[in-house]
N, C-alpha and C positions, 0 to 999 in steps of 0.2 A: 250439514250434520249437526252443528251445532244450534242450528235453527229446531231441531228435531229434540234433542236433548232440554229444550228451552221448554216446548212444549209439552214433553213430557213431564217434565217438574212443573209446571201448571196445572195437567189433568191430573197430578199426584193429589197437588194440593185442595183442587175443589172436589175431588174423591174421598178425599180424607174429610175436610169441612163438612160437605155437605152428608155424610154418610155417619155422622158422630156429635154434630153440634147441638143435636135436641137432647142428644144423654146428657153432654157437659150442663147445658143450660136445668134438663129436671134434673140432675144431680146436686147442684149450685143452689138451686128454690126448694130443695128437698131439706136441706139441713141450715136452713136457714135464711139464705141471700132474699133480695128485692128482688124486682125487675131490674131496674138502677143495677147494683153489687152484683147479680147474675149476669150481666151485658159486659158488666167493665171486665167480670172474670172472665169472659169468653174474649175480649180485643187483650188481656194480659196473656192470655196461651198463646193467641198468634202471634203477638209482639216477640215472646219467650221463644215461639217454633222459630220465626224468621230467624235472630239473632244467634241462637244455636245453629241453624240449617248453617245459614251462611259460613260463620265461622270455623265450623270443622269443615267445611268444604272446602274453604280456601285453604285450612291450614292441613288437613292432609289429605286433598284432592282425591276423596275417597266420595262415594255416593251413599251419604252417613244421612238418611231422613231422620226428622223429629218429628215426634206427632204429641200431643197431649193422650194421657190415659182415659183410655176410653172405659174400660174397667173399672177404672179407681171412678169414677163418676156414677158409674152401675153401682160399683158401694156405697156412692152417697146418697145414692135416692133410693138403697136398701135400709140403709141406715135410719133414714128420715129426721125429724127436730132432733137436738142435745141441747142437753143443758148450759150456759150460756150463749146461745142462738149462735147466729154467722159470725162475730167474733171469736168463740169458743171452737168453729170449726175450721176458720183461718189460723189459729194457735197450733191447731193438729198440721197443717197447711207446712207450715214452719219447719214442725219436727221431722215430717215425713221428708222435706228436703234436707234438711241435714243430715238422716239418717242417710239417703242417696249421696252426699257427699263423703260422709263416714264410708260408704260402702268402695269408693272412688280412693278412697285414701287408703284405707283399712284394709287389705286382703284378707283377715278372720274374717270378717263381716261376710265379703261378697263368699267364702265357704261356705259360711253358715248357712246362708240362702239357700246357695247351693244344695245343702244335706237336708233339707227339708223336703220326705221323701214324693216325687211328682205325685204319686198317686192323689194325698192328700192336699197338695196345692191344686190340680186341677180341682177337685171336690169342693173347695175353697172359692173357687170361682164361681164354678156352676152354681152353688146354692147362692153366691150373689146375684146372679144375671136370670135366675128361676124366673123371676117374678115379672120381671122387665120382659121375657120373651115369652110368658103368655098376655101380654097386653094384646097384643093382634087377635087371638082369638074374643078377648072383653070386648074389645072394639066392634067386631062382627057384630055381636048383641046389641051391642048396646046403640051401634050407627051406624049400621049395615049399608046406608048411603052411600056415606063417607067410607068406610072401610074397605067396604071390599073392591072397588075401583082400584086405591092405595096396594091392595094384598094381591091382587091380579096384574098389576103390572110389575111389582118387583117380583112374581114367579116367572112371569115371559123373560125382564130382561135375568134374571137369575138364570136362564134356559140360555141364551143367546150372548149379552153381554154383562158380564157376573159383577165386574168394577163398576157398573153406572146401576145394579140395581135397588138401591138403597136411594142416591140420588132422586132416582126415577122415579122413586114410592114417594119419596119429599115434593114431588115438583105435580105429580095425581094428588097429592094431600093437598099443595096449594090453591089447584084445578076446582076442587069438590070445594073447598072454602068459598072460594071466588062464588059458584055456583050458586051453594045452598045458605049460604051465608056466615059470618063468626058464629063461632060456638062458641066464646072464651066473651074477656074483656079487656079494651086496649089501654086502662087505666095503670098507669107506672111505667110505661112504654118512651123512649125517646129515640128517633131515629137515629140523632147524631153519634158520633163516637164519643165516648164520655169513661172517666176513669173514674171511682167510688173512693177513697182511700179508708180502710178498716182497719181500727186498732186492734192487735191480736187478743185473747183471752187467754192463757193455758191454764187448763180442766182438766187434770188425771184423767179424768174416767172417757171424757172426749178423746185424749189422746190414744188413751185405749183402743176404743171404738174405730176411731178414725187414722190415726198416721199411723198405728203400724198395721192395721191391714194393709190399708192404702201401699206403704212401701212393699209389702210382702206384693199384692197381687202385680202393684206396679216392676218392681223385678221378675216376680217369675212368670206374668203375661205379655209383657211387654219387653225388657230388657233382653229376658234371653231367647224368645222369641225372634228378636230383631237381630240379634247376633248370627241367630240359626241362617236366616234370610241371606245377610248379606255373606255368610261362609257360603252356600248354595250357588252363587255368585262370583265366588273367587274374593273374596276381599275378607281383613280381618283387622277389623277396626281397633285402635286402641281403646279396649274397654274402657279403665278405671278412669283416664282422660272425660271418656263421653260421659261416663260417671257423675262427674266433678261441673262437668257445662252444665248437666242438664239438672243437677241439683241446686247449683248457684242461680240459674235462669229459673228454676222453681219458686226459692227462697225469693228471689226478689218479683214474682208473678203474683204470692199469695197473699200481701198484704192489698192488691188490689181486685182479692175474688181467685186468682187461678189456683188450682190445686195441685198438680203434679205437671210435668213432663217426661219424656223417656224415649227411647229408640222406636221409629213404626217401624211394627210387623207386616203388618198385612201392604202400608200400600209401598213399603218400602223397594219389596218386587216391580213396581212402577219405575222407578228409576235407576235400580241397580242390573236389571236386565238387557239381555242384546238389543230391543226392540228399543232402549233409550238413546243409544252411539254405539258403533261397531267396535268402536274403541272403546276399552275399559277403563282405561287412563283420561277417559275425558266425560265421563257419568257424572264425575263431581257436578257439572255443569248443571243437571236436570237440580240438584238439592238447594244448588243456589238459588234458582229457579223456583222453587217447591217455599223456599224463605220469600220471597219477593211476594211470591202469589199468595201465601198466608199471611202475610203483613198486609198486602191489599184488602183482603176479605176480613180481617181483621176489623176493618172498617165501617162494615153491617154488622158491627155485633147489637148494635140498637136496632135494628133492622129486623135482624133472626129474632132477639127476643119481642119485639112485636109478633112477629109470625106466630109463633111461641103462645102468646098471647089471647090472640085472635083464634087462637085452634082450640076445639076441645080438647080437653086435656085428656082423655083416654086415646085421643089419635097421636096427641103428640108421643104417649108411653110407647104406642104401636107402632110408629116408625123408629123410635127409639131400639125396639124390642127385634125388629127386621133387621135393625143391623149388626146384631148380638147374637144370631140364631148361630151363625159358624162359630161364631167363638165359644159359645155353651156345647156346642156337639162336639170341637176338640177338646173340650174341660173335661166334658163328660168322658171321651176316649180315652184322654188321659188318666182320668182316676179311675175306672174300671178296666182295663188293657190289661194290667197286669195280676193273676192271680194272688199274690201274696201280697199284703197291705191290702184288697179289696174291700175288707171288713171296716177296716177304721178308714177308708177315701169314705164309705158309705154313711159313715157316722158323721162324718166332718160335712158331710152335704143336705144331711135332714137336719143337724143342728144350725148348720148355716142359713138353708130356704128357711128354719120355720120363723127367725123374723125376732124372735125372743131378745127382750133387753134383761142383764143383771146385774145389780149394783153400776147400772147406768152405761154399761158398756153393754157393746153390740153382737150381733151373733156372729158375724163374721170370726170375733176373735173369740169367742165361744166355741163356735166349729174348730179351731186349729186348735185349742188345747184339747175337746173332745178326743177327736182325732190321732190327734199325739198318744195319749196316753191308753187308747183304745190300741194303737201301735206296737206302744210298749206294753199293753199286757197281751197282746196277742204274739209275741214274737216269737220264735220258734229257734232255738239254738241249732245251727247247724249241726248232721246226725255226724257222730262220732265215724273216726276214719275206720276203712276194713281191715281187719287183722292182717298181719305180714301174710304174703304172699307163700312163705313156708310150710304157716299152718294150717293153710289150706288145701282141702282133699284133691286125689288125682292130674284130674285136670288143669287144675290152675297150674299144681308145680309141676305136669307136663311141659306148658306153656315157657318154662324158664330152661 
């Protein structure tokens, strides 16, 4: 049984990896990084996942996964260049983890999140991740070779086995390379594991743009998400704690390239369910597991961003883009679900996809004040109560 739970926190781990590393990486090259600064930031997320994983797992033998924000990566290659390059977006890097620690500390804070109404958070998301999940269709066009092998095999295993189908579209993408040959260039590329160290920048208008989206989408995509998951489960982790880890392991990730960390959602049902140990009390085991194994692959980060490399770059958006489509269709459910706020979810998502920079900040944070204040003037004051039950005719004060 514990053989069982061991391997399950492995196939957590290369599920997670493999199904999310080509977002971190264009996210990372998107607002700046090298190949070098984009590799080192991809082996500082898994050094940051292991060391997290592990450590809440032993320390409250809960099956508490970490994963890096895959979202918050989808912002940074919505984002694209700022002004002072990859320094200026490691500076934002910073803030956005202490703001995750603030939140850990701070119970207003983790409120305030909280009262930012779903509609318009999911909306927030979707018009970031817009752009990223029509890459498969550009793709089609543009290298119909290569693509649609990639886009036919994650619909079968998407049909059959749903956890490997993202993997599955990465490993037809490497197939098609192998075959038809590089589409990219292997210049800036190093196999070995290798760490960049980046002196921060802080840029107002970067921070803008970049750490408080980043935090926003990162709490409300990821954090309470993950929460959701492991309650589903029977477990109830101490938030503001996981808070505090995975803000400090952030801080200290993003001077070399990583960007955030935070509770996984999605594969977190990998090791927090029956199918990890019969026993609940012994799940912890699959997360320690899930550290080990992301510390290992941590180790191809020169590796993937070669891959990376070597790929045309509209396949790599498109595998990227595949593994995004669930997450854009619950953003999307999210902000139109509910009748009331629909109006401002829908402003906050056409200001967010269209992409717009002002006064140097991003649309991301363009959409959420949009949004907002589309909120507040649409707001409708609840209708006044009914007159006393006295004075009204017949039948009501039959009724008494």
């Amino acid at each position: 049984m514990r053989l069982q739970a061991v391997v399950a926190g492995l196939v957590s781990a290369i599920v997670g990896y493999a199904s999310s590393f080509t977002v971190v990486l264009a996210g990372l090259r998107a607002v700046g990084a090298t190949p070098a600064q984009a590799a080192s930031g991809l082996l500082a997320l898994c050094v940051g996942i292991a060391a997290v994983a592990i450590f809440l797992g032993l320390r409250y033998r809960m099956p508490i996964s970490i994963a890096w924000s895959t979202p918050g990566a989808a912002l940074l290659v919505a984002t694209g260049p700022v002004a002072g390059g990859f320094p200026a977006a490691v500076g934002a890097f910073i803030v956005c983890a202490a703001l995750i620690v603030l939140a850990g500390l701070s119970p207003w804070l983790a409120r305030a999140i909280a009262a930012i109404p779903r509609p318009i958070a999911g909306a927030m998301l979707a018009g970031v991740i817009l752009s990223l999940c029509t890459a498969p269709v550009r793709a089609v066009v543009d290298i119909p070779l290569l693509a649609v092998p990639v886009i036919l095999t994650w619909a079968v295993l998407q049909r059959y086995r749903r956890q490997w189908a993202v993997p599955g579209a990465l490993v037809a993408a490497i197939a098609g390379i192998a075959v038809h040959g590089p589409g990219g260039g292997f210049s800036g590329a190093a196999l070995r594991p290798s760490v960049e160290l980046v002196t921060p920048a802080l840029n107002p208008s970067v921070v803008v743009s970049i750490a408080v989206p980043l935090f926003l989408v990162t709490m409300a995509a990821q954090n309470v998400p993950g929460m959701a998951v492991m309650a589903t489960y029977g477990y109830t982790p101490p938030l503001r704690p996981v808070l505090v880890a995975t803000g400090l392991a952030s801080a200290a990730a993003a001077p070399f390239g990583g960007h955030a960390l935070n509770l996984a959602a999605i594969t977190a049902a990998l090791t927090a369910g029956p199918d990890t140990h019969p026993d609940p009390g012994r799940r912890w085991i699959a997360t320690v597991a899930l550290g080990a194994g992301q510390l290992t692959l941590g180790l191809g980060a020169g590796l993937a961003m070669a891959l990376v490399l070597l790929s045309p770059p509209v396949l790599v958006i498109a595998v990227a883009g595949l593994a995004l489509l669930s997450a854009l269709g619950s953003s999307l459910a999210s902000a139109v679900t509910e009748p009331e706020g629909r109006e401002a979810a829908v402003v906050t998502f056409v200001v967010t996809a269209s992409g717009m920079t002002i006064l140097g900040i991003g649309s991301a944070f363009w959409g959420l004040v949009a949004g907002g204040l589309t909120a507040l003037l649409l707001h409708r004051r609840s209708k006044p109560a009914a007159p006393a039950a006295a004075e009204q005719p017949g039948p009501v004060a039959a009724t008494r």
